[in-house]
C-alpha positions, 0 to 999 in steps of 0.5 A: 359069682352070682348077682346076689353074690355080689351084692352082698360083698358091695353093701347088700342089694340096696348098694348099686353096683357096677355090674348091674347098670355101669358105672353107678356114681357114688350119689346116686340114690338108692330110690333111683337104683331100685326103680332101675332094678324093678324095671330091669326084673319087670322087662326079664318076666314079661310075657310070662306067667309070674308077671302078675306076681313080679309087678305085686312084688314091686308094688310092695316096696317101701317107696310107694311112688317109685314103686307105682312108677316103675310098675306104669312105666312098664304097663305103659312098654307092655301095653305099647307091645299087646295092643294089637295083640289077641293077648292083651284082655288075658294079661290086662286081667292079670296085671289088673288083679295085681294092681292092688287097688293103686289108682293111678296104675289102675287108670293107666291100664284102664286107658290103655284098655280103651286105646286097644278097643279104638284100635281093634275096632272093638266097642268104645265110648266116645264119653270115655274117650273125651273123659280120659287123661291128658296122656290118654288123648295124646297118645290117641291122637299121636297113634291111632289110625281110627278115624272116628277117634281122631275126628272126636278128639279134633273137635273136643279133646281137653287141650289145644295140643291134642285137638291140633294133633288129631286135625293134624292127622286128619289132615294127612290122611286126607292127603295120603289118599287123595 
């Protein structure tokens, strides 16, 4: 019996089951199941040419906040894959379009657009830089190795956490070859 099959003899698809993730608890929400279940369809087409067409496919569920969320969650996977790849400007593009003008998932692959540009050594701003997300300078000052980069978000990002992080970097840099 098929996934489908079994879901319409357990309730229908808004009914966890526990085929799907495990043992589900009988409280759990069906919001909860879903995002599970739009990050499993995600992972199952990634690299793949409906990609685009699957992210647009969640982004039309019913709860607008979990939506967004599960499709960032998995830009966040995606892009952490591609960035040092010579795919990323192609799938960028293509998940962008399917964004359908949501913000927040928006800024999310903007960001990690720029993270790729420090880390090939492509054009950046430092004003785009010093401009981004909390989570943008953590993630660059946890996972960059561009100097520059580092040296920028040390001396000028927004939190204290972020400066310390980079100086910390650069410090050990420093060390490691001297």
């Amino acid at each position: 019996m098929g996934r489908s099959e079994h879901q319409m003899r357990r309730g229908g698809p808004d009914r966890p089951t526990e085929g799907t993730t495990g043992a589900v608890a009988a409280n759990v929400p069906s919001e909860h199941w879903r995002y599970a279940r739009h990050l499993e369809s995600l992972a199952a087409v990634s690299g793949q040419p409906g990609e685009a067409e699957a992210v647009a496919a969640v982004l039309r569920d019913p709860d607008l906040v979990m939506a967004e969320s599960a499709v960032v969650t998995h830009l966040d996977r995606r892009a952490a894959g591609l960035l040092a790849d010579e795919a990323f400007p192609a799938w960028a593009q293509a998940v962008g379009a399917a964004l359908g003008g949501r913000t927040f998932a928006a800024r999310r692959l903007r960001e990690w657009t720029l993270l790729k540009a420090v880390t090939r050594g492509e054009p950046w701003s430092a004003a785009e830089l010093l401009a981004a997300s909390d989570w943008c300078q953590r993630t660059a000052a946890q996972y960059l190795h561009a100097g520059e980069a580092l040296r920028l978000l040390a001396a000028g990002a927004r939190t204290r956490r972020v400066r310390n992080a980079a100086a910390q970097r650069l410090l050990r840099r420093t060390v490691v070859g001297s």
